[in-house]
N, C-alpha and C positions, 0 to 999 in steps of 0.2 A: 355470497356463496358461489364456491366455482358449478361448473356443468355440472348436471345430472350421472350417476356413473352409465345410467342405462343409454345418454347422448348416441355413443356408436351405436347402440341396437336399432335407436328409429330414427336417425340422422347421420347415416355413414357417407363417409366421404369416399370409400371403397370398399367393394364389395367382390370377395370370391366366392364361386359356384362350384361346387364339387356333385360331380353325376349331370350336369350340363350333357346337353344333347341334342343330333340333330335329326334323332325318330321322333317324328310328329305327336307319337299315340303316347310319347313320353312325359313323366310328370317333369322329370329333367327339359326338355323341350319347353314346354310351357309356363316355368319359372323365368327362363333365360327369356324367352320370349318376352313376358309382361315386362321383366324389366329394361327391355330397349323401348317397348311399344308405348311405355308409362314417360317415356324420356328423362328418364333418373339422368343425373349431371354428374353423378361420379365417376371414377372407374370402375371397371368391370375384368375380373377375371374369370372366365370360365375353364373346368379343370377338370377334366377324364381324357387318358392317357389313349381313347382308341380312336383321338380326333387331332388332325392337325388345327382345324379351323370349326366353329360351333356359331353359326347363324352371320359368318364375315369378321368376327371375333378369330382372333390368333386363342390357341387352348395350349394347356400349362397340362402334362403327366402327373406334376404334383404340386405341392404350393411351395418348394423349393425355387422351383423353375422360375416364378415369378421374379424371381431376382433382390430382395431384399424390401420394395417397395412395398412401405404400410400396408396392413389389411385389417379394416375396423371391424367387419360383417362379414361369416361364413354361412352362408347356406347349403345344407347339405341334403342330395338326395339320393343317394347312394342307398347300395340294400344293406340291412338292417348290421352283419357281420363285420364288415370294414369302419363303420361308423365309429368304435373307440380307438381305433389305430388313427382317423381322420382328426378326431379332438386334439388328441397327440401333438398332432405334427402342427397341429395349429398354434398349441402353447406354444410349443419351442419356435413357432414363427412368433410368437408375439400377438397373435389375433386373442383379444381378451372377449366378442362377443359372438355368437352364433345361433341359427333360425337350423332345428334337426327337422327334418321334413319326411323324413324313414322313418316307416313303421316297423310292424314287426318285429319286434325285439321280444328276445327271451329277458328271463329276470336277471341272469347272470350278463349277458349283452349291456342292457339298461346300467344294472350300478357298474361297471366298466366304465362307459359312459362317465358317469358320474364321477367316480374315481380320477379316472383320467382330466376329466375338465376340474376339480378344484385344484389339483396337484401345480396347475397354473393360473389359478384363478380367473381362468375363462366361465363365462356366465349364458346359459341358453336357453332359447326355449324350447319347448317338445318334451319328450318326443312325441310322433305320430303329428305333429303338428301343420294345418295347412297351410300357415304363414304368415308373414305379418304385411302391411301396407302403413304409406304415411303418403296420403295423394297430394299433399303442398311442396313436396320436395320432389313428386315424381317416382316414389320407392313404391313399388307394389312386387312385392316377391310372394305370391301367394299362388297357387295350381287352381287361377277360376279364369271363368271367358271376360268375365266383366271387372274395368276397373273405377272405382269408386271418384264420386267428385271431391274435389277440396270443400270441408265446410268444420263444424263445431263440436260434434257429437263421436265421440270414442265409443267403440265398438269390442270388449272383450270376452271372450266366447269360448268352452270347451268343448264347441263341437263345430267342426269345420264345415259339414255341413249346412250350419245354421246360416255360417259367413257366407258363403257362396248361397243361398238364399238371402241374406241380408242385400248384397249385392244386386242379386236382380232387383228385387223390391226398388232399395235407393236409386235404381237409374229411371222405374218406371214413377217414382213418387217425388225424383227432383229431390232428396235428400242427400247432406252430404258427412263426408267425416274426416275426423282431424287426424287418428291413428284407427286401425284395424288389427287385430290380434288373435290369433286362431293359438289356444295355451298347448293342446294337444295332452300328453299323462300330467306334464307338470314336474319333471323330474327335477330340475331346479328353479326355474322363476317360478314365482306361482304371482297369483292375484296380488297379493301384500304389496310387493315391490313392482309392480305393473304398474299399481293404482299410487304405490309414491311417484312415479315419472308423471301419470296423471294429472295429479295435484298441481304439479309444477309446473306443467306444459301451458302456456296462455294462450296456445288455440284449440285446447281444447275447453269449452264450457259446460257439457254436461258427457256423463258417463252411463253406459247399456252395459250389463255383465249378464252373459246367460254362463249359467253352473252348473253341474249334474253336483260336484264334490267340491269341499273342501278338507283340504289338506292339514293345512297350519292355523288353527283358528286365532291364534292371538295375531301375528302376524295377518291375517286375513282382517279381524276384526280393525285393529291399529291404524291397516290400511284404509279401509273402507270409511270409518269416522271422519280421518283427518279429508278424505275426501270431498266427504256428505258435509264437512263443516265449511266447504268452499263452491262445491258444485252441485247441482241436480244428481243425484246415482239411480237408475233406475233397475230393477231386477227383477229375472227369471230365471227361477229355481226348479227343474224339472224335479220327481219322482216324488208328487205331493202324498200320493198314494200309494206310501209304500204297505206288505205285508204285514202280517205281526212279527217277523221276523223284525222288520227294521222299526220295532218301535222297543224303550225304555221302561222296566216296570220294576216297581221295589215291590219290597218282600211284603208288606199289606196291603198289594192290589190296586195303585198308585201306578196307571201305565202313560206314557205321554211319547206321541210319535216324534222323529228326529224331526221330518217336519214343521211341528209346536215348536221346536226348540232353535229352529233354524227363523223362523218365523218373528219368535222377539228377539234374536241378534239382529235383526234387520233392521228391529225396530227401534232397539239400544243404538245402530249404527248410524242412525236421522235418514236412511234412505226409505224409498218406495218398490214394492212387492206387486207385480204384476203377475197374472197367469198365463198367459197368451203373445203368442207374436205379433200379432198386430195391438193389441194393448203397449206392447214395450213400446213403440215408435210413439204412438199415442200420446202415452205417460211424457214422454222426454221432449213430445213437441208441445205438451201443456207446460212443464215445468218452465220450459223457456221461456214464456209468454212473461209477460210484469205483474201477473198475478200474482200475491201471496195469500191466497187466506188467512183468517184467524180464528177458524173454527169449522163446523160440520155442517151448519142449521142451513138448507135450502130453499129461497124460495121460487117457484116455478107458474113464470108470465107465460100466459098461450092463446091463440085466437079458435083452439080446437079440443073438444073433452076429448078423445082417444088417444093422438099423442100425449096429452099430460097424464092419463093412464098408464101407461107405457113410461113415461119417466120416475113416476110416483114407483110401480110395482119395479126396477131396475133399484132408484132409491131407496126400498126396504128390502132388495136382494143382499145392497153393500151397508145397511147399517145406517144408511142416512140419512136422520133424522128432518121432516119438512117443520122448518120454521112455523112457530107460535107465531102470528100476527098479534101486534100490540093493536090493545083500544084506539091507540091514537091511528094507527094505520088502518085500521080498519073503517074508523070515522072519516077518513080521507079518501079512502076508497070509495065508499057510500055516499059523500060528497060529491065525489068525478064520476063516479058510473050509477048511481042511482039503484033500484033493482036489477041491472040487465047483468052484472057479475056475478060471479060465481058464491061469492060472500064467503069463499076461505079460500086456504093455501092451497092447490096449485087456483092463483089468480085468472081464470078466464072470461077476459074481457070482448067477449062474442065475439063470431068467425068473420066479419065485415070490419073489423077494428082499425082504422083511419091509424095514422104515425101516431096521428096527437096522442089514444088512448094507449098505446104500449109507453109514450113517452112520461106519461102521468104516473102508469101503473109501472112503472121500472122505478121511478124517481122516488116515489112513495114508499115502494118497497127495501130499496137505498138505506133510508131514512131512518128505517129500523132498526136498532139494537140487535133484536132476535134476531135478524137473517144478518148470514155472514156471506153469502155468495146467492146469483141468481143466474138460472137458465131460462132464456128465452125462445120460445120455439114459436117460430110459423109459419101455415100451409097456407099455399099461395090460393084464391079466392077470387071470386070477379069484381069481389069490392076493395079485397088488400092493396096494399101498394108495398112490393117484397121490399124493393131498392130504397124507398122513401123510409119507410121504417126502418130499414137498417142504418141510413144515413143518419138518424136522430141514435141511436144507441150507439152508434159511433162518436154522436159529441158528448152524451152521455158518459162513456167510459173515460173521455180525457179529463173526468174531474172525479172520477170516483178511486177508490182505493179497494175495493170490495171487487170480485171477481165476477165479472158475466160472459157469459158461456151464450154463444148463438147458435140452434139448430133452426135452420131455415130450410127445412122438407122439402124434394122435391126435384126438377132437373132446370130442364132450359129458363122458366120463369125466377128461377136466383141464382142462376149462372155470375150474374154484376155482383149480385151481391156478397154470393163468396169472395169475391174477388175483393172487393170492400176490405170486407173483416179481415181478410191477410195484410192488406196495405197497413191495418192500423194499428194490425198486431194481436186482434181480438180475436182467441178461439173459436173457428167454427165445424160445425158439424154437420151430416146431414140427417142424423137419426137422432130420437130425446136418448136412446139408450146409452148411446155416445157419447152425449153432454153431460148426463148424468157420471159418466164414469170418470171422465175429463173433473168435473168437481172434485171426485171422490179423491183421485191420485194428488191435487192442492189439498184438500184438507188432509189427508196421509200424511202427507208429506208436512205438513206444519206442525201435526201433533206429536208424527215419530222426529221431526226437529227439535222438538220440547224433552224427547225421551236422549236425543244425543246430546244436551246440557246438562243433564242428571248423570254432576262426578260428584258420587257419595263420597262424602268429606268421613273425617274420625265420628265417632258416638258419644263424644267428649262429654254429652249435656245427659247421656248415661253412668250410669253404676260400673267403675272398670273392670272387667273380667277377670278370671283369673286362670291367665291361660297357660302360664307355669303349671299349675294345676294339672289343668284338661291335661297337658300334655304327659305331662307323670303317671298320667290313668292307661293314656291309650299305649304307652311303653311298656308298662305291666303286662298290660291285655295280650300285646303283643309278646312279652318277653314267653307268657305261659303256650306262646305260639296257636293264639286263639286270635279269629278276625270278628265275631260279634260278642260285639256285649251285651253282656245280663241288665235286665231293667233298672238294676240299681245301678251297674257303671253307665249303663246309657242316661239316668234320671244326675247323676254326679256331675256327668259332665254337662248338661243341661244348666244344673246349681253353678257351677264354675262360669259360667256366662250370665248369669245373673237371668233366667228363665225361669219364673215361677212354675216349683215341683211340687206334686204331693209326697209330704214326707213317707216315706215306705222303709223297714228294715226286715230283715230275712231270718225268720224260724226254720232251724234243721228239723224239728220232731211236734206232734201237737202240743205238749206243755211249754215250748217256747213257744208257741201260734198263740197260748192263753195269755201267758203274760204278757206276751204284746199287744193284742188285742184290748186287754185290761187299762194298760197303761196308757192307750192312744183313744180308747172310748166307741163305744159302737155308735151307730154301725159300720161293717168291718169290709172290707175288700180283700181278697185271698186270691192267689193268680202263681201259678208252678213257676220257679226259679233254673231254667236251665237254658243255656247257647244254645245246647244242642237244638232243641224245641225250635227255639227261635230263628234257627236257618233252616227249617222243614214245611213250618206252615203260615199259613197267613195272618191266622188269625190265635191267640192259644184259647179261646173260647172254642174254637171248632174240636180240640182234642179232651175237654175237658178238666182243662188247665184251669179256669177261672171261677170262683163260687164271688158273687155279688151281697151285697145288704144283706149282711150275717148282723143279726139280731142280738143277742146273747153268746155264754160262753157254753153253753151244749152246743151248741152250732159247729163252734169254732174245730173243736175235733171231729167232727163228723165231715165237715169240709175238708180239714188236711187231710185224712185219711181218702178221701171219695177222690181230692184232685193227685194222689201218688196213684194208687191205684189205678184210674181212669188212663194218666199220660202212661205207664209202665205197658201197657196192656195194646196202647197204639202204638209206642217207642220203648219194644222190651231196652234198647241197648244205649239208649240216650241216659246220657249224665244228670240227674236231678241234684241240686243243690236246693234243697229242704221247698220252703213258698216264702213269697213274700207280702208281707201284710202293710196294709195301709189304712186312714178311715174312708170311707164314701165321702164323696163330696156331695155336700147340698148345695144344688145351683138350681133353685124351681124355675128360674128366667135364663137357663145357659142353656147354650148352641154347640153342637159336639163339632169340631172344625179338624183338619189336620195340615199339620206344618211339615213342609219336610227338604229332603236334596236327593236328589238321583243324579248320578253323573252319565253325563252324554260321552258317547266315545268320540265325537269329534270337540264339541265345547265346554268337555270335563263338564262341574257341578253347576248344577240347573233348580234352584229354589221352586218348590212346588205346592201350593194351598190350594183348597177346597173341603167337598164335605167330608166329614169324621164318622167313625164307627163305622158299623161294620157292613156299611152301605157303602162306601169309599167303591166296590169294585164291579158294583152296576149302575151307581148316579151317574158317571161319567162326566164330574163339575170340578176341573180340574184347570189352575191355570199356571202359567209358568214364567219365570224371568231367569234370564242370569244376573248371579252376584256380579259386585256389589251392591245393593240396594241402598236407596232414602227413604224419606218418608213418601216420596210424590211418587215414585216405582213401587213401593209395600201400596199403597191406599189402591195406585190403579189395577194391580193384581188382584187385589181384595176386589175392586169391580167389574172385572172380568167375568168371575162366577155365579151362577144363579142364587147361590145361595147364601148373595151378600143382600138379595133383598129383606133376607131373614133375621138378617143383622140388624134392621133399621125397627123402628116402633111397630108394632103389629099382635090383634089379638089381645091387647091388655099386656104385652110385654114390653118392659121397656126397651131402646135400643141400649144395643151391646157396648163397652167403652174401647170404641175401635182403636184408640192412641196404646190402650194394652197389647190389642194386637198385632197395632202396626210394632211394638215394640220387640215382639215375638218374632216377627217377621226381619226384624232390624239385626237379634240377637244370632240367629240363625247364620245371616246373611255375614256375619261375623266369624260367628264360629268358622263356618264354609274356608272365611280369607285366611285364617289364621291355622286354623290344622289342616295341613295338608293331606292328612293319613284318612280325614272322611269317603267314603263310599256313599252311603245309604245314610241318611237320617231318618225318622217314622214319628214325629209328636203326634198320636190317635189314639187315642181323642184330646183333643185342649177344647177344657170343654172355659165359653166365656158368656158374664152375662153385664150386669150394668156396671159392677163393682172392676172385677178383673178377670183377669183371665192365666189358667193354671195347668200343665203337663200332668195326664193323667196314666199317660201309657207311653213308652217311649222306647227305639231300638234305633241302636246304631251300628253301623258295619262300618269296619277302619281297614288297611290295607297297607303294606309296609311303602314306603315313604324315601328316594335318598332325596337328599337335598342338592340342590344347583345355585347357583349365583345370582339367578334370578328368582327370589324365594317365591314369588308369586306367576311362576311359569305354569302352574297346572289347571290356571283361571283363565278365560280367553279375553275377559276386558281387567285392565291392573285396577286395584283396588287403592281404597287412601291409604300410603306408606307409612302407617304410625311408629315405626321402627327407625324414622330418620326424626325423629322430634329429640332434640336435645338443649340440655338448661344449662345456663351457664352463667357467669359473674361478671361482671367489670371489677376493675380496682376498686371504684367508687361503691360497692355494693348492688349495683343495679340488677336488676333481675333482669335476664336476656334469654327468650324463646327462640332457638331455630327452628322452623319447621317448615315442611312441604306446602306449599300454598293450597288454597281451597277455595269452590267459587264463593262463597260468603265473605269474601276477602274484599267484592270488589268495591265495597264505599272506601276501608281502609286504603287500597292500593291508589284508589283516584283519590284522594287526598296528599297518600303520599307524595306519586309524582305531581299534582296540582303543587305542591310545597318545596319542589326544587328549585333552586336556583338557575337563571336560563346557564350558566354554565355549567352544570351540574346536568341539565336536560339535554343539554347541545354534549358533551362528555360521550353521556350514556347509548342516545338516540343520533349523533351526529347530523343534527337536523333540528330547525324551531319546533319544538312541539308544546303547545300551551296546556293542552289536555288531552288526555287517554279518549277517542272517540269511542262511544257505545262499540264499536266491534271488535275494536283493542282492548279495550277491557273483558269480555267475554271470553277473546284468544288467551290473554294473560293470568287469566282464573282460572278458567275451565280448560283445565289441560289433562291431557291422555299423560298419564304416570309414565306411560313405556315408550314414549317416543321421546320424552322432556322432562327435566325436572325443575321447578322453582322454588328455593329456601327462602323466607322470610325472615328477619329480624323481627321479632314485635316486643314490646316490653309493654310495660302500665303505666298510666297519669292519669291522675282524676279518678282511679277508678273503672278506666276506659283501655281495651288494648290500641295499642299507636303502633303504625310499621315505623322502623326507622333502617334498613335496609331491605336488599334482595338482591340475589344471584341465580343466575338459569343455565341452564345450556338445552341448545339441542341437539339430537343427533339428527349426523348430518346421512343421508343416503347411503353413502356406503357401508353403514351399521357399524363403521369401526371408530370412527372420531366423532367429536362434536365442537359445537361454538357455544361459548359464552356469554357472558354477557354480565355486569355489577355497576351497582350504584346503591352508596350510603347516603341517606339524610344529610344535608350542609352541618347540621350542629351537631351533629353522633358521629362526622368523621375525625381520624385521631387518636379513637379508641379503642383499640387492634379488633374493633369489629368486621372490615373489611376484611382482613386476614383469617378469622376464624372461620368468616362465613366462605370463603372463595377453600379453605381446606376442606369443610364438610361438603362442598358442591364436590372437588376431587376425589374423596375418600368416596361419594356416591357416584359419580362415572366409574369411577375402577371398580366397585364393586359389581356395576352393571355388565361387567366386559369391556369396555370401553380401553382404544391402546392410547389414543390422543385427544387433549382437547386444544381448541384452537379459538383464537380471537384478534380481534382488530382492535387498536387503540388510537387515540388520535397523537400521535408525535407530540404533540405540547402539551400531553397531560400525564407530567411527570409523576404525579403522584403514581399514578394507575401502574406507569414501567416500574417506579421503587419496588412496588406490592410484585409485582412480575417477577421482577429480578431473586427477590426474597422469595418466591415460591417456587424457583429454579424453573423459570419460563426463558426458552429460547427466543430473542428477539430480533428481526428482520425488517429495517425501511422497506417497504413496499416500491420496488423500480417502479411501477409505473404511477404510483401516487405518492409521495413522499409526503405527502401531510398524517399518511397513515402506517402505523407499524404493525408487522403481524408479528405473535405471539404463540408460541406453541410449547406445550409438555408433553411431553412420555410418560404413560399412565403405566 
């Protein structure tokens, strides 16, 4: 792949200065400054027209003046008015990237700005922005006193502020960084494509993002995964507390703050959510450490009961659970320490504790299954030995794999020993509250790893929708220029997804209320039929919309009459379309639960479960995910809330048949991908108990809809593409699947390539490669829909589905081309399989937007140029490698 396109922005080889200065109190001043005093190696033009000369520097009136010579990097600090005539003159010079350092702008200023830099596809950051730095190369263009050391950790920031507090910190803590980035409004780059330069950059190893906002959530999310799937990401999200103002709530009482909802993008993205500035540093100096954990469970060594107080009540602050000691650990314990231990988890092995006994009681604790990480803490003593005991958990950690965490309290007496555990790479601390936090951000960090592998494939092993259907309802809905639906098109399109309903149909007058009730069987449920109703209140029970377990047919008209009356009297002017009747459900073992979607104004539709009925709007049990979901995403939402311990056996109740409701949760998550026109969904009550589980009440709000070319743009993580699955025939009659890969692919896919031929491997991969390693295989599965796509070939033998091809592309950074890539089975090629699969990968970039796609071939594998040639690909020997030909189309 060539450069980065973003290379000029943190790699210039030259650089103009616009509002350079040589008043001291100047932010102009102190740009120009950093970048002589950081000993940047490029050139340097400085450019304001009331200076001949700015700090011994010759100065440029305009970037005309400079005479023709390249300019990769503008930095501009000029006031806020001249700044789109600056952009300007930059296109037509050719400068494609710039740092806007001028604040102040009105709105009409800003999109000028904007306007003006795509019209040459110049790319910038800001505005308002403090600046960016790259200390390996010497670049620090940023308005601070301090400039940061070279080191590993990327630093990007919406508040400049923070940078220049970042800065002091790093000089006083001996931290360093790979790039610096102050984003400013964000008016065109934003985080997404920051964090692709990121990705790619190999010095940088882990990534700091502080955010007030996000802008672009897909883009944002896209970014951030492909990140988190290669580096440590660590994050601070300011305004966790926001008002009611900044929180989400549907129309029965379902509120959930953007907070929640920013909270599992983080956790969908595999990254770590810190609160605190000093936590961020923290977080990213543990991540880096060789630690991985594999779980939560703690156990906690100490020579003192008040620290491990102190760690213990920290560990139930964050949820972390102290390690079950097994029988055998325990009889091992009681072995090496006799009475004189503490005889549970946190292990206190009294405050005089010799090396030997932390070395026992670490090694023991190791050994355990239950504990997945251990915190050792200890206060120095006239019988301890700090350095000695540390020197033994230092040979200790070089054979374990499990994570230990040193807090060694105290000052001058483990002064060595800090010094130790940095040598060997072991986190230390010097407080338990510390090391406790230090664990938390590894297990975080492992479990929301687990949540960035979860790429919900098709429901294929479901009942197919019927979403022609759905879609025909909600066109209606809309044709009568109405946005809610009535209980029966809300309960329709429920049925159309295959969501177990209760059947319900609508009586205009009491003698049709009879005959339906008659012919469905008491007892009866009765509930007022109108939109209108149902965009005014929360509940239609509160307005006397609802009569329950209606007995008999006396009843029946006595009800219809009570609920017109009743609703007419609180909504003289609302539209009543008759009631609608249903039977009661009998579920003496069901739990009222509610399913639903709220859409976030930044992360669009937001999947929401907890409790049902008409408690929903003071239990406050409420938990949330973004679409798309699986089952391992539906189950852990479902144990988020308190009131999935109610789900389990209790009381003589059986437990509930949670595979019904993970199904509910699945069908949902579906509908969400598939109709775009959703607003609001409301399934309350689904009421479930051991058998199944059924929609008893149900509102939807839709909202008019156009369509774009990326059909799934209104989602912020892409969903599985079921809409690129197509079937096809060989001459020979063969049945042939293309479709989108999925991770459940990945026995098939390593079989596949395990069954190449090394010339056929060497082709593809231009390189020996015997097998897919565990982390190729995960890349090659588990891929983000919106950045890549992989088609598969699969057909049937035995019984069994077989890959026998695949083709991919990705896009490449500049979001306008991509590379490919194909390779057919040795015995399936021949069979214009390669051809069909390589036009459906085309027809799928161009529908994506996509203007080119591009590839490399190896010159001797003629087969591959025929297929080229035949699918009107432009082909080029490569001057500087001629064993290799590139290849390119016009999409």
């Amino acid at each position: 792949m060539s450069k980065h396109y973003l290379n000029p922005l943190f790699s210039p080889k030259s650089i103009a200065v616009f509002g350079a200065s040589n008043t001291e109190s100047s932010i102009g001043f102190f740009v120009f400054q950093n970048l002589l005093k950081s000993n940047y190696k490029g050139d340097l033009y400085p450019i304001n027209p009331k200076y001949e000369k700015i700090l011994d520097h010759v100065a440029y009136a305009s970037i005309k003046e400079i005479g023709g010579q390249p300019i990769d990097l503008a930095i501009i600090v000029t006031p806020a008015k001249i700044v789109p005539d600056i952009i300007e003159a930059c296109g037509e010079y050719g400068v494609k990237m710039a740092v806007i350092i001028s604040a102040a702008f009105s709105a009409k200023q800003e999109k000028k700005v904007v306007t003006n830099a795509k019209r040459y596809g110049l790319r910038f950051i800001g505005t308002n922005s403090s600046g960016i730095m790259h200390p390996r190369m010497g670049l620090n263009a940023m308005f601070t006193v301090d400039c940061a050391k070279p080191g590993n950790l990327a630093l990007v920031s919406q508040s400049g502020a923070l940078c220049s507090a970042v800065l002091d910190w790093s000089c006083f803590s001996d931290v360093g960084f790979s790039t610096i980035v102050s984003m400013g409004t964000s008016a065109d780059l934003d985080f997404g494509e920051i964090l692709d330069y990121l990705v790619s950059d190999p010095q940088t190893q882990g990534i700091l993002l502080y955010i007030e906002n996000v802008h672009q959530a897909r883009s944002f999310m896209s970014g951030l995964r492909a990140a988190a799937r290669i580096k440590p990401v660590v994050v601070i999200k300011t305004g966790r507390h926001g008002n009611t103002l900044n929180a989400v709530m549907s129309h029965s009482g379902t509120k959930i703050s953007h907070d929640d909802v920013f909270d599992v993008a983080l956790q969908r993205a595999g990254v770590v959510r810190v609160s605190t500035f000093g936590q961020l540093f923290s977080a990213a100096e543990t991540l880096a450490f060789r630690y991985k954990a594999q779980g939560n469970r703690l156990a906690i060594v100490t020579n003192g009961t008040g620290p491990s107080i102190m760690a213990v009540d920290r560990a139930t602050d964050l949820g972390i659970p102290l390690a079950q000691l097994s029988q055998k650990t325990l009889a091992s314990l009681n072995k090496e320490f006799s009475s004189t231990w503490s005889q549970n988890n946190p292990i206190d092995v009294i405050g005089d504790a010799p090396p030997e006994y932390y070395q026992k009681a670490v090694s023991i604790c190791l050994q355990d299954d239950n504990v997945n990480g251990v915190v050792i803490i200890l206060t120095p003593k006239a019988m301890s030995s700090p350095l000695e005991t540390a020197k033994v958990i230092v040979e200790i950690a070089e054979t374990s794999h499990k994570p230990l965490l040193a807090c060694w309290m105290g000052g001058k007496e483990v002064e060595e020993s800090h010094r130790l555990f940095v040598q060997a790479r072991i986190p230390e601390f010097h407080t338990p509250e510390a090391a406790v936090d230090a664990f938390y951000y590894l297990s975080a960090y492992h479990q929301n790893q687990q949540f960035l592998l979860q790429t919900p494939a098709s429901l294929g092993h479901l009942e197919k929708p019927d979403v022609e259907g759905a879609r025909m309802i909600i066109e209606n809905v809309l044709a009568q220029r109405r946005k809610v639906l009535t209980e029966m098109e809300s309960k329709a399109l429920l049925g159309a997804f295959r969501i177990p309903i209760i059947n319900t149909a609508i009586a205009h007058n009491a003698n049709e209320a009879l005959v339906l009730a008659e012919s469905m069987g008491f007892p009866i449920a009765m509930k007022v039929n109108s939109s209108d109703i149902l965009k005014d209140v929360l509940h239609k029970s509160d307005v006397g919309g609802v009569k329950l377990n209606l007995q008999n047919a006396r009843s029946i008209g006595e009800a219809f009459n009570s609920i017109i009356q009743q609703v007419q009297i609180k909504f003289p002017n609302a539209r009543i379309d008759g009631v609608t009747i249903e039977r009661m459900i009998r579920k003496p073992n069901g739990r009222e639960l509610m399913v639903g979607m709220i859409r976030d104004p930044i992360f669009g539709p937001v999947i929401t479960f907890g409790v049902g009925g008409t408690m929903i709007e003071v239990m406050d049990d409420i938990a949330v995910s973004l679409p798309p979901l699986n089952r391992y995403l539906a189950n852990t939402m479902i144990n988020k809330t308190r009131i999935a311990k109610l789900l389990d056996e209790f009381r003589q109740m059986p437990s509930v048949n949670r595979q019904a409701l993970e199904n509910v949760l699945l069908r949902v998550s579906e509908m969400v991908c598939e109709l775009p026109w959703l607003q609001e969904i409301d399934i309350n009550p689904l009421i479930i108990d051991e058998n199944d589980a059924v929609a008893v009440d149900a509102r939807i709000v839709i909202d008019y809809y156009t369509a774009v070319p990326d059909r799934y743009a209104f989602m912020a993580i892409h969903p599985y593409p079921t809409h690129l699955v197509t079937h096809w025939h060989l001459p020979d009659g063969t049945d042939i699947t293309i479709r989108p890969i999925r991770p459940e692919d990945a026995d098939s896919e390593k079989k596949f390539i395990h069954n190449l031929s090394d010339e056929a491997k060497y082709f593809r991969f231009m390189q020996t490669l015997p097998e897919l390693t565990p982390m190729m295989l995960v890349r090659f599965t588990q891929i983000d829909y919106d950045r890549e796509m992989a088609l598969v070939v699969v057909t049937e033998q035995d019984k069994q589905e077989i890959e026998v091809g695949a083709a991919r592309y990705s896009i490449n950074p500049d979001g306008e081309s991509c590379e490919f890539a194909l390779v057919i089975a040795d015995e399936w090629q021949h069979h214009g399989i390669a051809h069909r699969l390589m036009s459906c990968l085309i027809d799928t970039s161009r529908a994506r937007g996509l203007k080119f796609m591009q590839g490399e071939v190896l010159t001797n594998n003629h087969n591959m140029l025929k297929l080229m040639n035949k699918l009107e690909f432009v082909a080029v020997v490569d001057a500087e490698d001629r064993s290799v030909t590139l290849v390119t189309k016009h999409l």
